[in-house]
Structures are given as C-alpha cells and as structure tokens.
C-alpha positions in Angstrom: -1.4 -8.4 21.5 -4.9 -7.8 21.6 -7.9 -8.2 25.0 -10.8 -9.1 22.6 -12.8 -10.2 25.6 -14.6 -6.9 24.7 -14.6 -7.1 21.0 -17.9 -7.5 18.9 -18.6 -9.4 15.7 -17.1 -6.6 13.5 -13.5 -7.3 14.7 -11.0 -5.6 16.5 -10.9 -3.0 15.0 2.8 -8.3 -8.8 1.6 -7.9 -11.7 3.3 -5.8 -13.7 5.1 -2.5 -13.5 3.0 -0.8 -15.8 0.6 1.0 -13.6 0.3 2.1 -10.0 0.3 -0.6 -7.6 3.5 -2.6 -7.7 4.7 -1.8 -4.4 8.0 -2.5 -6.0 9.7 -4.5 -2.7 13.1 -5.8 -3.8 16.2 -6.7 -1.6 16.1 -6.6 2.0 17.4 -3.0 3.0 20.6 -3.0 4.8 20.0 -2.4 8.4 22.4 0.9 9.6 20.8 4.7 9.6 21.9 6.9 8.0 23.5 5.4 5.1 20.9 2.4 4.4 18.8 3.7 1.5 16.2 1.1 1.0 17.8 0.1 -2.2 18.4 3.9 -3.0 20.4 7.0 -2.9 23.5 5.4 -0.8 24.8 7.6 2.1 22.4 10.5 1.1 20.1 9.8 3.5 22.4 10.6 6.2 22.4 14.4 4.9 18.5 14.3 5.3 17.2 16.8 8.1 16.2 15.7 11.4 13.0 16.5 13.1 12.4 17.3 16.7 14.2 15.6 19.2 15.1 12.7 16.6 12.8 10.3 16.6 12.1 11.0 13.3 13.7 12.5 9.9 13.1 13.8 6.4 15.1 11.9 4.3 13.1 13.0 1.2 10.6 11.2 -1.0 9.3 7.3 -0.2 11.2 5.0 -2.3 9.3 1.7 -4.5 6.5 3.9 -5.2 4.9 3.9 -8.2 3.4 6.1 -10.6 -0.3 6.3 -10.9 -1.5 6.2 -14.5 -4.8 7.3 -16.1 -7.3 4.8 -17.4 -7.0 5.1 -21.2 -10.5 5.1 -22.8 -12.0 1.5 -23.1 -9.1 0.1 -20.8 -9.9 -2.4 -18.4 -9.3 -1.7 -14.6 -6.6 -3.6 -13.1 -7.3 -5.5 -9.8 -6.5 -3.4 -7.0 -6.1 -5.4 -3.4 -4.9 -4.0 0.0 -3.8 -5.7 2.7 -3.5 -3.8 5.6 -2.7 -4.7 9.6 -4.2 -3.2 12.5 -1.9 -2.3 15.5 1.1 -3.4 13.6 3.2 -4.3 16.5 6.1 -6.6 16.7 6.2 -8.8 19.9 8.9 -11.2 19.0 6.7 -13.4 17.5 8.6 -12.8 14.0 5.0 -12.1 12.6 5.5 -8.4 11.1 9.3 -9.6 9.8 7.0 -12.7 8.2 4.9 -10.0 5.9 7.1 -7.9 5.5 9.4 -11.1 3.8 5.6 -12.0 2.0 5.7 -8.9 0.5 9.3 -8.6 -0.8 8.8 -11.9 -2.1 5.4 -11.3 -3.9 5.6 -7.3 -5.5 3.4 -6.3 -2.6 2.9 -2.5 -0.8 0.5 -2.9 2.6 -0.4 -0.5 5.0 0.3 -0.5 8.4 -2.0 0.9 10.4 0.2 1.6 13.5 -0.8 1.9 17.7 0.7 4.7 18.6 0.5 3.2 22.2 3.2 0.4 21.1 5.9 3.0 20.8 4.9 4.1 24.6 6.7 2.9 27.3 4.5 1.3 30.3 6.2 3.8 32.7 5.1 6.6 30.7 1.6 6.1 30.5 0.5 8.9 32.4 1.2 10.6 29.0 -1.4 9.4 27.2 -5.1 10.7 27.9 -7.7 8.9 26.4 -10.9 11.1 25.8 -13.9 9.6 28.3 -11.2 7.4 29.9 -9.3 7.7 33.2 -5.4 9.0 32.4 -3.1 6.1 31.5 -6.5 3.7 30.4 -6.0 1.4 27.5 -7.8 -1.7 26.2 -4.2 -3.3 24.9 -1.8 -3.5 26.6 1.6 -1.5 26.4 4.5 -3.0 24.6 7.7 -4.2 26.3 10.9 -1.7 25.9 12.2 -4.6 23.8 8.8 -4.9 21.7 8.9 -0.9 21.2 12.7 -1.3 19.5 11.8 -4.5 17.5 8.4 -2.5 16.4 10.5 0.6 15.5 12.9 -0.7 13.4 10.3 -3.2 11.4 8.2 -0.1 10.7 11.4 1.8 10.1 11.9 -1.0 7.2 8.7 -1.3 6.4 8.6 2.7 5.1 12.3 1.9 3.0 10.3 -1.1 1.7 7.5 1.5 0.3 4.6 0.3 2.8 2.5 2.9 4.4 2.5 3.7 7.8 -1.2 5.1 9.0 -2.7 4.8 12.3 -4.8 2.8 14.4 -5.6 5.5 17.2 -4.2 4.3 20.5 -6.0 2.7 23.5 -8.7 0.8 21.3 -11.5 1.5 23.3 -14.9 -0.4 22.4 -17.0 -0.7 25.0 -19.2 1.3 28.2 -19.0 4.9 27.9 -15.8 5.3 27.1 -15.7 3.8 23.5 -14.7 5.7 20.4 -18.2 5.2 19.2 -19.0 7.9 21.6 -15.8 10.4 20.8 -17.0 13.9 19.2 -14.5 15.2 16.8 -12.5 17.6 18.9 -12.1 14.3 20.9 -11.0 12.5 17.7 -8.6 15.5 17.2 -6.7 15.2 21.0 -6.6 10.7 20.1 -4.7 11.3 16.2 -2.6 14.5 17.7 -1.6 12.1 20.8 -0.8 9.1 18.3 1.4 11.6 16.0 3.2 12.8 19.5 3.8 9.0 20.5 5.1 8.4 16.9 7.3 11.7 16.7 8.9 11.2 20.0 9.6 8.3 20.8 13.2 8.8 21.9 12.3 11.2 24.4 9.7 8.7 25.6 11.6 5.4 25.8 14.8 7.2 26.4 16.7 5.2 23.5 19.8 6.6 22.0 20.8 3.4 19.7 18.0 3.6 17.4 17.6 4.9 14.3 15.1 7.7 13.6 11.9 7.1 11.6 12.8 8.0 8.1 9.7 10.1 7.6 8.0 12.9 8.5 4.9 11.6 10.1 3.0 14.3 9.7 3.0 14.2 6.9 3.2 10.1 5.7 -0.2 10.4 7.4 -3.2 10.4 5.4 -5.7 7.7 6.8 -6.3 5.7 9.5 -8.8 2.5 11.0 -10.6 2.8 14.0 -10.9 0.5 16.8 -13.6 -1.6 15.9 -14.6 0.1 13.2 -16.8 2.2 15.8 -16.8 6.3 15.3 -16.7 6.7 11.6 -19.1 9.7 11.7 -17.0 12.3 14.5 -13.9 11.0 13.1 -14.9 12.1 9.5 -14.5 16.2 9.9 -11.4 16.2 12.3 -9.7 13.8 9.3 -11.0 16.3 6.8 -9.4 19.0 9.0 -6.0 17.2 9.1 -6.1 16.2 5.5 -6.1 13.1 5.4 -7.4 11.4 2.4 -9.0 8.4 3.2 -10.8 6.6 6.2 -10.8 2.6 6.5 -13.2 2.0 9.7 -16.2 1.4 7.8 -17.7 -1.8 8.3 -20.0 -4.0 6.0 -18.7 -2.5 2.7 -19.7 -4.1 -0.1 -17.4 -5.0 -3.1 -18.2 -1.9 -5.2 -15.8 1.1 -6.6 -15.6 3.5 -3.4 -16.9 6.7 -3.2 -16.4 9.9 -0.5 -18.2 10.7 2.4 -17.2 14.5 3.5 -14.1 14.3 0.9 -12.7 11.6 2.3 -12.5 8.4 0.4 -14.5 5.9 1.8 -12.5 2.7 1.6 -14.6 -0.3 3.9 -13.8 -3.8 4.7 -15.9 -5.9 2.6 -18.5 -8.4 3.0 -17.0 -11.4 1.2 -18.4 -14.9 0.1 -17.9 -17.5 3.5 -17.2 -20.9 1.9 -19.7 -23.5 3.3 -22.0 -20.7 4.9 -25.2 -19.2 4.0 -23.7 -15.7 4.8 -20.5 -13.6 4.0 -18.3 -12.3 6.2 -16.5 -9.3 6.6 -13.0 -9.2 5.3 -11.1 -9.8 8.4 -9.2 -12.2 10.7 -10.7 -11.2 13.7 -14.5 -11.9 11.9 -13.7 -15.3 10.7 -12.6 -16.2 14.2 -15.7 -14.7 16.0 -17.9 -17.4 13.4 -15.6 -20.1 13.9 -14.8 -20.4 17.5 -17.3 -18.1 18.5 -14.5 -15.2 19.5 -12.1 -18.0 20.7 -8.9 -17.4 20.1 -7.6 -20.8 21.1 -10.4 -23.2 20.8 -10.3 -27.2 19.4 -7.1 -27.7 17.9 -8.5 -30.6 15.3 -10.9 -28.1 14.0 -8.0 -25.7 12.9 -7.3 -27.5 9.4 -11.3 -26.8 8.3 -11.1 -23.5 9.4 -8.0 -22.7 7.7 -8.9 -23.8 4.5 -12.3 -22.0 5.1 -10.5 -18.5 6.0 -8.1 -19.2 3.1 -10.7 -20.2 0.6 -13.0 -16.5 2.1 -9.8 -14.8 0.8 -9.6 -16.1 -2.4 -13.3 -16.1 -3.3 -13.4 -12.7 -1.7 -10.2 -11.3 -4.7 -12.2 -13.7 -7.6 -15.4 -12.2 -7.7 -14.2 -8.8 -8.2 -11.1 -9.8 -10.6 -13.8 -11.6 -12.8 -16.5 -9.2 -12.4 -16.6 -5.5 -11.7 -12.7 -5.1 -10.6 -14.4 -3.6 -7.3 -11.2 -3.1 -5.1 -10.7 -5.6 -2.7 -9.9 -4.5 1.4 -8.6 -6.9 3.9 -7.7 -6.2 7.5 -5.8 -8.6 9.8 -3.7 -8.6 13.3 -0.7 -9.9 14.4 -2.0 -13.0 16.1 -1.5 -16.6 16.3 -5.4 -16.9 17.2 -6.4 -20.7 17.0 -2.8 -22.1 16.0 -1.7 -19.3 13.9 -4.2 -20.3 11.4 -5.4 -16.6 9.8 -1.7 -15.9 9.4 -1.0 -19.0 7.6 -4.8 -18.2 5.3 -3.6 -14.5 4.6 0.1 -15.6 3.4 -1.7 -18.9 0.9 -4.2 -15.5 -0.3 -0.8 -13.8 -1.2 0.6 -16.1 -3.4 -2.7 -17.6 -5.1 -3.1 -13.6 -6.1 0.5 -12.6 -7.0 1.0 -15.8 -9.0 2.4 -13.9 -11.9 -0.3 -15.2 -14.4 -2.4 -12.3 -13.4 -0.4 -9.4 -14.8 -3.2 -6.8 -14.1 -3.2 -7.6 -10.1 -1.8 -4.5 -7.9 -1.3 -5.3 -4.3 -0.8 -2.1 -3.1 -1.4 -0.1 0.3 -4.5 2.9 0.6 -2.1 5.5 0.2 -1.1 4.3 -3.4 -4.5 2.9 -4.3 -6.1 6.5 -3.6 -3.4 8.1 -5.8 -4.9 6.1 -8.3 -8.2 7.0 -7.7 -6.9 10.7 -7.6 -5.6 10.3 -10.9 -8.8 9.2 -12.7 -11.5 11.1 -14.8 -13.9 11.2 -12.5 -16.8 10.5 -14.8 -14.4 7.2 -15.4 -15.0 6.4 -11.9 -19.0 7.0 -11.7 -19.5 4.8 -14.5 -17.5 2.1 -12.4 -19.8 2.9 -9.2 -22.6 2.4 -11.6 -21.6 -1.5 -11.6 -23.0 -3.7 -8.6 -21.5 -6.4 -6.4 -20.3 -9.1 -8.8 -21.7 -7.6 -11.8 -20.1 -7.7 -15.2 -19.7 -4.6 -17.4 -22.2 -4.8 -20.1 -20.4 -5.4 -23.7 -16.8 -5.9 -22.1 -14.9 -3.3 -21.0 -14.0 -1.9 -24.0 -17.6 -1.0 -24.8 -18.0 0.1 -20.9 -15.5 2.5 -20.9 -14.9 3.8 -24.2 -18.0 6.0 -24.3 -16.6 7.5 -21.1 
C-alpha cells in the first residue's frame, strides 16, 4: 500500500469493565444500513439524519464506548495501550477485517488513522491539491474503486464496533521540498479540510449509490490525527488547536512517560521501546523494526523472517511490561497494513494482542486515543503531574497507595 522507497528510519509515517478502556467489541454487526445497529438501537438508526450528499450520517452517539472514571485517591493506574494503524486501507488482503476480528475477540478499541486519499478515485485526482506539490501528486498510490468500497464498509464497521476513526493527512509526502516537514499551518489547514472533504463525499466522488453512508459525522468523530512520517509536528500543532482537535500522535522518539500538552494538545508519541538482542530501542512501530532488520526491505531473506518475528513480537511485549510493572506510562504502537517480509509484523502485533488481553491482567485497557484522552480529561490534574513526575521504568516510591493518596 505504501512506496517507502522514500521513507526514513522513523517509519512511514480486556480487562475489565470497570473503567474506561474496554472498547467493549462484541458480535459482529450485521452488515445492512440503516437498520444494523452495531449491537444497538435496532432500526433507529435508519431515522438518523443524513449529511450532505450522503456519504455520511448522524446516527447519534458511538456505541461500545466506555465511561471514563476518576482515579480514586491512592488507586493504582490501570494499563492503558493503543494500537493504532496508519492509512487504514483495505486492499483485499483481508488485513483490516483480521484486526478488526483481533479486536472483537480480545475487548480491544484502536484507532484508525484513515488516508483520506483511499476513498478518492484515481480519476478524480485532480481534486486533491497537495500544498508544495503539483495538483493530483501523491506518494501512495490511489486505491482501486473496489479497494475504496471494501475500505468504506470496514471503516463503516469499524465506527459500530466503537474504534476511532482519525486521519492520516493524504498524499504522505516525506521528502524534497515538498514534504510535510515544510507545510506552514494554513497549509496544514487546506491537507485536514481536503481529508474531511474526501471522507464526507465520497459518493459524489466515486459515484457509488449501493453503499451505505458513514455512520458519523466526521467532523466531528475527528479529534487527532498522525502525520506522514511523523514530520511537521510543530505547523500542524496551531491549525489542530484551531480545529479542536484534542490530541496529536506524529511525535517521534517519545519515551514511556505519562503525556503531557504542547499548545493544548495532548502530546501522545510513539515510544522508544526495549529491542530484544540490541544495544538500542526502537521506536514503537512496524515500519521501524523493518528499517533495522532488513535495512528498509520489505521482502528481504525469507529464513531470516522467524528471528525477526520473534524479535518484533518479543519488542511488543517488553515494550507493554516495563510500563505495566513500573510507572503504568501509556503504551503507543503504530502499524500498517502490510505483509512486509512475509507478513511477519502482522503476525508480531496480533501474538502482542493476546499476551496483553490474556484476561489475568484485569487492569489492561486496550483502548483507541480518543477514549484514552477522555480518561486523561477526567483526571485531577495534580493526579496526573505526580504521574509525569515518574521516569521511564521507574517504580512509584512506597506503592501506589502511598504515591497517590497524598494527591
């Protein structure tokens, strides 16, 4: 899905019901619209209003989302972890249907941060106008008519499923004078405005009758995005605080600390994580591991693919332990729809799933960024300073109890 021939080392780009972060998945939603409710409110959804020229529709609040709940004094945090997918396209390689399955199966919410290129036919790419790049320019390439329906309706059930739907910009440029590192923010502003038009009409676009809308108001379901290679944080910053979002995932090299906000945005990075076997850690994506195992390879020595799939698995775990047994630091992974060297990330992030959604760990919340910055929203924030005040894999003096209850 993805020309990484460009791409740099910093990537292309359960537990219980108690608190927030369940996610809440159960039985596969029935596939018809209106009248399929994602497990509620029967043919009500068919009353909800439509918006524009169809391609989307209010059909009223999210379902399988949790309530967030305030620490209690002395409580211990649980462990939050987000998976989220950049580009989020379906090409018929049954890899979004595949997570999507994951997460019924395990409790999970993700986030999808969503190309709003994918749902743009080929034909029609004169529409989109990249800022410092010719009319029609992208670095990925545009989706088949068939890839835009099986896209829509997987993030169609993905939203009745209760995973959130951000955005990943569009053309995902990275390089020469043209990459988003360079954008300024009223060029930031023209990229999210065209991603939301792309989103939002889509049945004008593609000229599809058969489809069900988009049962959300996009506009509004967006509150936070990833850049394309995590390049452009800075510019990007005010034009998301203008647009409200509430959250930015594009910074690179985070550590595994509570997060904080930069321009009232929460700051929410991928995470430098421990790299079984190396002297270094790597940041938590796919597309990282790769670049230090096949050196950016994406089909490389097939009888190598074993080691490094235990080594990207074993990055994932090691990467969820040292928080869960330390400073319950968040934990922020990023991955693509790609069978880069065999499949072998795909098969790393689903093992990371199960080993973390086991059920023995009741205070695990696989959540997306949308519900884990409710949570944050929800706390005292002199609650959250004292959890800042707590390094990369260090312990809370005394125990938790002790930690917090002063607060």
């Amino acid at each position: 899905m993805h020309d990484i021939s460009r791409r740099g080392l910093l990537g292309m780009g359960l537990g219980a019901a108690a608190a927030l972060g369940v996610g809440g998945c159960g039985t596969e939603p029935g596939k018809g619209w209106p009248g399929s409710d994602g497990g509620r409110g029967g043919n009500d959804r068919a009353k909800k209003k439509l918006i524009g020229d169809g391609s989307t529709a209010d059909t009223g609040p999210q379902p399988h989302q949790p309530e967030p709940e305030r620490l209690e004094p002395g409580q211990t945090p649980p462990q939050f972890v987000v998976f989220s997918w950049d580009g989020a396209g379906e090409v018929g390689d049954g890899l979004f249907p595949r997570f999507r399955k994951v997460a019924r199966d395990h409790g999970a919410a993700m986030t999808f941060f969503l190309s709003g290129l994918y749902l743009l036919p080929e034909s029609k790419k004169n529409l989109y106008r990249p800022p410092n790049n010719p009319t029609g320019a992208s670095d990925i390439g545009y989706l088949t008519d068939e890839h835009i329906r099986v896209t829509l309706e997987n993030i169609r059930l993905a939203w009745l499923e209760g995973h959130e739907i951000g955005t990943h910009f569009n053309g995902h440029f990275c390089g020469g004078s043209g990459s988003v590192e360079n954008w300024t923010p009223a060029q930031w502003q023209s990229e999210a405005d065209q991603a939301v038009s792309f989103v939002t009409r889509w049945r004008t676009n593609t000229g599809f009758k058969d489809l069900d809308p988009l049962p959300f108001d996009y506009r509004k379901e967006l509150v936070g995005g990833r850049t394309p290679c995590l390049l452009g944080q800075g510019n990007l910053l005010p034009t998301a605080r203008m647009l409200g979002w509430r959250y930015d995932a594009s910074s690179p090299g985070g550590r595994q600390v509570w997060p904080e906000k930069k321009q009232g945005i929460w700051d929410l990075p991928l995470q430098q994580i421990p790299f079984p076997g190396r002297s270094f850690e790597v940041l938590s994506m796919d597309y990282n591991m790769l670049a230090n195992q096949s050196q950016n390879a994406t089909q490389s020595d097939p009888a190598k693919y074993p080691a490094w799939e235990k080594q990207a698995r074993e990055a994932l775990i090691a990467g969820f332990r040292r928080p869960y047994e330390t400073n319950r630091a968040p934990f922020f992974i990023g991955n693509h729809f790609e069978k880069w060297n065999g499949g072998i990330y795909m098969n790393a992030v689903e093992d990371a799933i199960k080993y973390i959604a086991d059920g023995k760990r009741t205070d695990v919340r696989l959540v997306s960024f949308r519900q884990y910055v409710d949570w944050l929203d929800a706390q005292d924030p002199k609650v959250l300073n004292k959890l800042r005040g707590l390094g990369v894999g260090e312990r809370p003096a005394g125990g938790w109890k002790s930690y917090l209850s002063a607060v």
